[in-house]
N, CA, C and O atoms as CSV, one atom per row, in Angstrom:
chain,resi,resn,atom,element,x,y,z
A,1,UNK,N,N,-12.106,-18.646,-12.561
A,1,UNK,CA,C,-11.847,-17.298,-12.107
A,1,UNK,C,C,-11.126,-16.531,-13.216
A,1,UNK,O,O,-10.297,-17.077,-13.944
A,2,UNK,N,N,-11.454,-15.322,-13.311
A,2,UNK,CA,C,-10.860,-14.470,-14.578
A,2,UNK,C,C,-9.902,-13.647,-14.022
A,2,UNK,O,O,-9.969,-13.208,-12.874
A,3,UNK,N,N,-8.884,-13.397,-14.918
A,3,UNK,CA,C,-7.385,-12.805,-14.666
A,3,UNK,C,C,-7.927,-11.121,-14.534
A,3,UNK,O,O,-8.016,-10.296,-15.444
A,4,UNK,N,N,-8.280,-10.934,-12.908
A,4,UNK,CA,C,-8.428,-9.325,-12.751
A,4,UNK,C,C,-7.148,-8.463,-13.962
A,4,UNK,O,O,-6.010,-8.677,-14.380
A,5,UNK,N,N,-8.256,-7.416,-14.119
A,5,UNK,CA,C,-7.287,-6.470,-15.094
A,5,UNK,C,C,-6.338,-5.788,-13.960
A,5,UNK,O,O,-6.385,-6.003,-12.748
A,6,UNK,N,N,-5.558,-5.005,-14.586
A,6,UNK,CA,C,-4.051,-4.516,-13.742
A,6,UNK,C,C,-4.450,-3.651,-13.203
A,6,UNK,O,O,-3.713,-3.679,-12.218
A,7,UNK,N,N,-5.499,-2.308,-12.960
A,7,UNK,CA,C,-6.104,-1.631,-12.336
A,7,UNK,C,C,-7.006,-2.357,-10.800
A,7,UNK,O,O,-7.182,-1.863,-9.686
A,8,UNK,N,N,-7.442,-3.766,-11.408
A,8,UNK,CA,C,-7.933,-4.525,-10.017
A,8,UNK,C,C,-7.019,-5.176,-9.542
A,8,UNK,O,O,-7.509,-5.685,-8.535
A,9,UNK,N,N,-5.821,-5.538,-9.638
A,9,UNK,CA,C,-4.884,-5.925,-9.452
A,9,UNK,C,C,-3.712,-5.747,-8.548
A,9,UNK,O,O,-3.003,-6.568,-7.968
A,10,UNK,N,N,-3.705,-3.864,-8.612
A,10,UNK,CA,C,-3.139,-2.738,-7.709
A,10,UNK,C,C,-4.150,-2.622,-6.641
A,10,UNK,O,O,-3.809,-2.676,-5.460
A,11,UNK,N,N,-5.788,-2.415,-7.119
A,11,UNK,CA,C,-6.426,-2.017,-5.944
A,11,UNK,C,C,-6.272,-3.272,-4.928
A,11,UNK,O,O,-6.239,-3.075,-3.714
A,12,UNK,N,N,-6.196,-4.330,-5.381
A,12,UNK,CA,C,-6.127,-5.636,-3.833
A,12,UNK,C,C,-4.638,-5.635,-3.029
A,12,UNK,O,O,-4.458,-5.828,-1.827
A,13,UNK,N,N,-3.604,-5.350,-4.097
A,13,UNK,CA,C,-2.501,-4.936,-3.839
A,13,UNK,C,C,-2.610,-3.663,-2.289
A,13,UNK,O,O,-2.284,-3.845,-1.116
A,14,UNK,N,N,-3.111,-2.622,-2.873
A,14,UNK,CA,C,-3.511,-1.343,-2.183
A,14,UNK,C,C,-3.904,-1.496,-1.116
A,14,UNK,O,O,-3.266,-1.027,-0.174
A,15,UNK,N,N,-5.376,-2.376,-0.861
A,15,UNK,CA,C,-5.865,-2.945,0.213
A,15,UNK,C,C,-5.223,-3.720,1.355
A,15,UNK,O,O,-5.567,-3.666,2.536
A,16,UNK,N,N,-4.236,-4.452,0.830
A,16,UNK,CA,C,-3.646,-5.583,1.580
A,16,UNK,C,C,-2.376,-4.428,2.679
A,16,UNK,O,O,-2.224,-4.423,3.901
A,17,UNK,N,N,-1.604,-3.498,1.489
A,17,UNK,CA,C,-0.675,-2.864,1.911
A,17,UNK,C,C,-1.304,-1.907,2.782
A,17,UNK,O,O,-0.531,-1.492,3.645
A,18,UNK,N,N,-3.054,-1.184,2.849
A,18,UNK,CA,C,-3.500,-0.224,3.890
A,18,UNK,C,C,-3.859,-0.806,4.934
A,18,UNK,O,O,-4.140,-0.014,5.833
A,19,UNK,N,N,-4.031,-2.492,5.341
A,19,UNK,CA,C,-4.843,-2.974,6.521
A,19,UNK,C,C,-3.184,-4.095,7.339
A,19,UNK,O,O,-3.065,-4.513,8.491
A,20,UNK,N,N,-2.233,-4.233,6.178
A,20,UNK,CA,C,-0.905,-4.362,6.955
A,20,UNK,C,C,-0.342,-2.956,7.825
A,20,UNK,O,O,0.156,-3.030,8.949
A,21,UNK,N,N,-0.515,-1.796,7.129
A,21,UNK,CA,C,-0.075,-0.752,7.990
A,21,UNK,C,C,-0.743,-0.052,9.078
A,21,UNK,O,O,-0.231,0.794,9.812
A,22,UNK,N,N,-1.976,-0.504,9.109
A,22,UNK,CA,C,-2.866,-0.467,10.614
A,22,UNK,C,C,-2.442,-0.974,11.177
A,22,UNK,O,O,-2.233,-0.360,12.223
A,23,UNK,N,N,-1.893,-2.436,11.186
A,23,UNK,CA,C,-2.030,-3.216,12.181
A,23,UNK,C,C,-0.418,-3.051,12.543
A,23,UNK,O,O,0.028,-3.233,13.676
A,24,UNK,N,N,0.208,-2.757,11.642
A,24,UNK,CA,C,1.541,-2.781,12.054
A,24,UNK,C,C,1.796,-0.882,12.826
A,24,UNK,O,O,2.907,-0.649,13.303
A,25,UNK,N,N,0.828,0.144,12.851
A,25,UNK,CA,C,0.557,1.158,13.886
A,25,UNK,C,C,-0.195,0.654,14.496
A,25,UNK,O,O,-0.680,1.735,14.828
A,26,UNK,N,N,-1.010,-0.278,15.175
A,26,UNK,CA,C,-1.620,-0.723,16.486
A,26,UNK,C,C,-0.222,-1.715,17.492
A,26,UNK,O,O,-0.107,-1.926,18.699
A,27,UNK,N,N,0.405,-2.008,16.624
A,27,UNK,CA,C,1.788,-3.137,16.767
A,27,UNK,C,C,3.011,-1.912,17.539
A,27,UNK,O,O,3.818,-2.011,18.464
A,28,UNK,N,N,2.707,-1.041,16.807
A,28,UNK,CA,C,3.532,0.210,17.314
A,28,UNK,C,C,3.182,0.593,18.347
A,28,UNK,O,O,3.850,0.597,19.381
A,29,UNK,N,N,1.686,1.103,18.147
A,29,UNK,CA,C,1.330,1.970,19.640
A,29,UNK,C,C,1.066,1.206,21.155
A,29,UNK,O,O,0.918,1.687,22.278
A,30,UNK,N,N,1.076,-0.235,20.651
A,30,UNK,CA,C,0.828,-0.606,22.381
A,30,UNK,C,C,2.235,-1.543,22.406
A,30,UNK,O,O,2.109,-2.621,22.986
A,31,UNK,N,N,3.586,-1.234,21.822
A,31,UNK,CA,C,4.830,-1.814,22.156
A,31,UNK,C,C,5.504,-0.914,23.094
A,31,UNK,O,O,5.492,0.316,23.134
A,32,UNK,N,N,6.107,-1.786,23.854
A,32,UNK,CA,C,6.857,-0.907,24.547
A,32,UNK,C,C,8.515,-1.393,24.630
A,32,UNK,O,O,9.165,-1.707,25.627
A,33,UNK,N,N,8.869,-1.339,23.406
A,33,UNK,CA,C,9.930,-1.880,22.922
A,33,UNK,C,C,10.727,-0.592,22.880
A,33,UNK,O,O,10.298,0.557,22.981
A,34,UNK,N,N,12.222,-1.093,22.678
A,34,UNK,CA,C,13.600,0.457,22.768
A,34,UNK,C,C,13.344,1.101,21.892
A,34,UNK,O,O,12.513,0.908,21.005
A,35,UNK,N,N,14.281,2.227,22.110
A,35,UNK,CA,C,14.155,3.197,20.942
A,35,UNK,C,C,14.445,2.783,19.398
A,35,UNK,O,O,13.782,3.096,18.409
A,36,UNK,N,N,15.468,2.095,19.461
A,36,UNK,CA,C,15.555,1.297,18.143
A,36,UNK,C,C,14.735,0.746,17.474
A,36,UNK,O,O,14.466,1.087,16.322
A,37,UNK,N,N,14.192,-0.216,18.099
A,37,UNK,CA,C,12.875,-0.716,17.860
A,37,UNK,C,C,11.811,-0.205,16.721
A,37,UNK,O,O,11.478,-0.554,15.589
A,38,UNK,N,N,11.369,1.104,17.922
A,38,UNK,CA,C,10.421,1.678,17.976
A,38,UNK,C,C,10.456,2.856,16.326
A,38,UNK,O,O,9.522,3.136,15.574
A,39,UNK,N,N,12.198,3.373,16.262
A,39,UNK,CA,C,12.662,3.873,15.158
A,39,UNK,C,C,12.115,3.048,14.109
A,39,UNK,O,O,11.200,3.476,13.406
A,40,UNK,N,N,12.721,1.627,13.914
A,40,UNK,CA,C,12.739,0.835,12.667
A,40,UNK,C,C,11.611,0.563,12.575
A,40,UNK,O,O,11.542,0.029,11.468
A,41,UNK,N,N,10.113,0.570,13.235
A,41,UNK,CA,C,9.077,0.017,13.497
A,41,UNK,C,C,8.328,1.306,12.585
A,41,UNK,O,O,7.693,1.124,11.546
A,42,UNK,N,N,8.600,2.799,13.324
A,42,UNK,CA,C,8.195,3.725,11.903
A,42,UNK,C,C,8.470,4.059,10.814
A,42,UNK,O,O,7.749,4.547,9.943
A,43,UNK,N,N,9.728,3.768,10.806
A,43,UNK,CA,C,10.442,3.774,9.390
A,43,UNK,C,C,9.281,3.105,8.112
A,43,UNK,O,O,8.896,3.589,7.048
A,44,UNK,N,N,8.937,1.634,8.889
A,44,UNK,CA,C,8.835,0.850,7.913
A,44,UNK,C,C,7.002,1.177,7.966
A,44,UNK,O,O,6.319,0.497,7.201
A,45,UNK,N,N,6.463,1.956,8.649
A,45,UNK,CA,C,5.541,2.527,8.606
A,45,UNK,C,C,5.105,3.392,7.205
A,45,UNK,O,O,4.414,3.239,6.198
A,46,UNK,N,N,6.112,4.546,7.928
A,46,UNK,CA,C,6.711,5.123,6.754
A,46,UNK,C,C,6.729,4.935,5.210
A,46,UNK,O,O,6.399,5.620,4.242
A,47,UNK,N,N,7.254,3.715,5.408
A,47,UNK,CA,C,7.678,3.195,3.786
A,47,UNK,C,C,6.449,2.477,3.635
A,47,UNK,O,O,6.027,2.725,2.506
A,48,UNK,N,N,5.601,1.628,4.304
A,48,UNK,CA,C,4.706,1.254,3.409
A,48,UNK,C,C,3.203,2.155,3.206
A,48,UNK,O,O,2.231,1.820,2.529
A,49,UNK,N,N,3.394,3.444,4.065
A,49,UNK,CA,C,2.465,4.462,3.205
A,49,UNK,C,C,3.068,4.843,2.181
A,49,UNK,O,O,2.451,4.603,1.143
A,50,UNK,N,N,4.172,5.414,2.045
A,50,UNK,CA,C,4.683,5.932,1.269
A,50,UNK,C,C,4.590,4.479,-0.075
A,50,UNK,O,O,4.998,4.936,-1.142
A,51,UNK,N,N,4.179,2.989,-0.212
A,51,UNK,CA,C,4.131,2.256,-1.119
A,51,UNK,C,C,2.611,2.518,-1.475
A,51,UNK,O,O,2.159,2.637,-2.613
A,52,UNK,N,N,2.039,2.571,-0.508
A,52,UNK,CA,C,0.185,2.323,-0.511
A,52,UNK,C,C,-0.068,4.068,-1.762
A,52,UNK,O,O,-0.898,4.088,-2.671
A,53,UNK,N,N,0.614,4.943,-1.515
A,53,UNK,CA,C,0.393,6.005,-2.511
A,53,UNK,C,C,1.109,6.171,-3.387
A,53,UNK,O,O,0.928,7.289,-3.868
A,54,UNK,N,N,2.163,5.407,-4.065
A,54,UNK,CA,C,2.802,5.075,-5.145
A,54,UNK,C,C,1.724,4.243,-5.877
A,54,UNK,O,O,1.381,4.582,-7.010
A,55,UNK,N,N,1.065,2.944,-5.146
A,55,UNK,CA,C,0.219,2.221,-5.729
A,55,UNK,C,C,-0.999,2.926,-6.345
A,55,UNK,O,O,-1.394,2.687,-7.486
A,56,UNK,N,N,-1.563,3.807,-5.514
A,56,UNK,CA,C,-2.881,4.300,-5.679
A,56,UNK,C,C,-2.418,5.075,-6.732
A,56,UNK,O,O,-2.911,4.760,-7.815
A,57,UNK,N,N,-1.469,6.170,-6.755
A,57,UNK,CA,C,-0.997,6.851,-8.259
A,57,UNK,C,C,-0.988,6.106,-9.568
A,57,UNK,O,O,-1.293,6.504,-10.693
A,58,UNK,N,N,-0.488,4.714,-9.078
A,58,UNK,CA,C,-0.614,4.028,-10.397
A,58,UNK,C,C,-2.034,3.543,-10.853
A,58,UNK,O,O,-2.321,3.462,-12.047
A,59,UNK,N,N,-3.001,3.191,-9.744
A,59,UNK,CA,C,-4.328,2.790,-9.799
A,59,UNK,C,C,-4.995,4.071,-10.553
A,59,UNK,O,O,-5.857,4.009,-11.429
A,60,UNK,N,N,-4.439,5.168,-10.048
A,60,UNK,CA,C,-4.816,6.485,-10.863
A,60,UNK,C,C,-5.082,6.486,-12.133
A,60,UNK,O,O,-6.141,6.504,-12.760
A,61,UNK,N,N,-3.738,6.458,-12.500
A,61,UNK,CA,C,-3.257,6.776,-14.214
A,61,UNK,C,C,-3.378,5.597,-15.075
A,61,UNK,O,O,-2.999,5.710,-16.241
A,62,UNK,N,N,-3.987,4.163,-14.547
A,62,UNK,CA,C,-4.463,3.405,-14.815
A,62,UNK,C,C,-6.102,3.096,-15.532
A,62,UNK,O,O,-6.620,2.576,-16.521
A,63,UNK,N,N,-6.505,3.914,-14.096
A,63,UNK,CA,C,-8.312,4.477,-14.963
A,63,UNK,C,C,-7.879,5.274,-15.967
A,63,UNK,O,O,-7.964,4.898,-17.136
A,64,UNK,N,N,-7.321,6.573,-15.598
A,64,UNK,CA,C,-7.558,7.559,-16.302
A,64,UNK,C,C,-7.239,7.562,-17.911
A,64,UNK,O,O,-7.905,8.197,-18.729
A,65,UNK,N,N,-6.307,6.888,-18.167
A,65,UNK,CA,C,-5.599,5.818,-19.593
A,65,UNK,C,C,-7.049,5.253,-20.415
A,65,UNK,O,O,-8.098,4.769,-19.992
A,66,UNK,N,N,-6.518,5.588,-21.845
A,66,UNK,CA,C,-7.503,5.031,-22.531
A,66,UNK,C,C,-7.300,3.585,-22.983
A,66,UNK,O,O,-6.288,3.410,-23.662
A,67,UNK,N,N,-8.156,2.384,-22.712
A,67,UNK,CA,C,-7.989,1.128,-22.702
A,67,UNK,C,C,-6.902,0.679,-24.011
A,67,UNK,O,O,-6.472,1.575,-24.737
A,68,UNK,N,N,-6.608,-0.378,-24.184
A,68,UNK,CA,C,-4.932,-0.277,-24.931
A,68,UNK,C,C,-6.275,-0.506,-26.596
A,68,UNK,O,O,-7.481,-0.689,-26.764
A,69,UNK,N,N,-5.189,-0.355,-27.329
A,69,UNK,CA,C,-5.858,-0.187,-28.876
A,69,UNK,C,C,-6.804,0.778,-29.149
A,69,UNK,O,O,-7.272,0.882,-30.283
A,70,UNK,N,N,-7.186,1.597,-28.113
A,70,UNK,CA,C,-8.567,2.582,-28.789
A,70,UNK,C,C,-7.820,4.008,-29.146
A,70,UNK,O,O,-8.463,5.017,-29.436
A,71,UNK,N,N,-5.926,3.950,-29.069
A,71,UNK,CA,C,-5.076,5.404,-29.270
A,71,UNK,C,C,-4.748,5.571,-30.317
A,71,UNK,O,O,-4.119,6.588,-30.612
């Protein structure tokens, strides 16, 4: 198996972090857990969109970069 480059690397990254935060809003919407709960449960919602588009920015500027030695 060959060492994915760092652009494929983020995207499985990316993937893993968009199909954990489905499931952790399906985990949300049929709990019927306290308010606390339910707070810390979006928070961390929250934070891992807010990781999934930090990642993809970097997956960005990753293509868009000219491969190393051709600058």
């Amino acid at each position: 198996m060959k060492t994915p480059l760092p652009n494929e690397m983020l995207e499985t990254i990316a993937a893993d972090i968009a199909e954990n935060t489905v499931l952790l809003e399906l985990i949300y919407k049929h709990s019927s857990e306290d308010h606390e709960t339910d707070c810390a449960m979006a928070c961390l919602i929250r934070s891992m969109k807010k990781t999934l588009d930090t990642t993809n920015e970097y997956i960005k500027s990753l293509s868009e970069s000219p491969p190393a030695g051709t600058w």
